[in-house]
N, C-alpha and C positions, 0 to 999 in steps of 0.2 A: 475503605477508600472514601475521601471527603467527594463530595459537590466538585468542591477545587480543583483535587486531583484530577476526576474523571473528566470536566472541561478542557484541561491539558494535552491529557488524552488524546480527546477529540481532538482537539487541535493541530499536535503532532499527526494522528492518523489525515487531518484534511488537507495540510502540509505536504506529505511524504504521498499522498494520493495523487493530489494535483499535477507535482512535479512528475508521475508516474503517468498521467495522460498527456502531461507537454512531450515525454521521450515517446509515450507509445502515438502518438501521433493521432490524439481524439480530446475533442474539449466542448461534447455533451456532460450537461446535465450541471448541476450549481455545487454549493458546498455540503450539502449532503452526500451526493453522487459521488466527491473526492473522498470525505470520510469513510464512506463504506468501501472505495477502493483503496483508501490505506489498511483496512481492517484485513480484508482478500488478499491483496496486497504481501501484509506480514503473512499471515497465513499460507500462502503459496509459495514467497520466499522460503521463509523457515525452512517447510519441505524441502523443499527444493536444497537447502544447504544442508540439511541435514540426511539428506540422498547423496549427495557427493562430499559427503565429508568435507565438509570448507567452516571455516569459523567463523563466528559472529561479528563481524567487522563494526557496528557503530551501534550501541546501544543506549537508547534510555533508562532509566529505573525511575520510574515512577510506584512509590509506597509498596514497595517489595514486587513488584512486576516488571519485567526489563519489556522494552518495545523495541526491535528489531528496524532501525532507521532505513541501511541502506539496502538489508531485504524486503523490507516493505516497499521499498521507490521500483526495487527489481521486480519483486514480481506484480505490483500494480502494473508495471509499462510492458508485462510479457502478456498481465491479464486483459490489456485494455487492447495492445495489438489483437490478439487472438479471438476477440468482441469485435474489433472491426474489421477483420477478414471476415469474420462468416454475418456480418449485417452489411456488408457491401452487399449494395442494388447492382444488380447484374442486367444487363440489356436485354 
């Protein structure tokens, strides 16, 4: 994998992160914070489809590595709701 590639990457993942804290309703922290929730993100999706058998609806290939678009956006916004349930300040 180039330089290239992996900046895309990045990209993609800070992309499909962000979008994934606009649905889950949280917009702490900058473009790192979305990166690494696009990363969790694919990661919990994936699982997650591949727990209910569902297929892989929209994927990238980037240099033989496919990146999971609309699992990554799913499960950033299920991982980012479920961060702000239990970090709500309670009275």
């Amino acid at each position: 994998m180039t330089l290239l590639e992996f900046l895309l990457l990045l990209v993609i993942a800070g992309i499909c992160g962000s979008v994934g804290q606009a649905i889950g309703g949280s917009s702490r922290g900058g473009c790192l914070v979305s990166i690494a929730l696009g990363f969790i993100g694919a990661l919990i999706g994936t699982w997650l489809a591949r727990t209910l058998h569902l297929p892989e609806l929209f994927t990238v290939t980037i240099s033989g590595k496919s990146f999971p678009i609309i699992w990554s956006i799913i499960g950033s916004a299920l991982f980012v709701a479920v961060i702000s349930l239990i970090s709500r300040s309670r009275p």
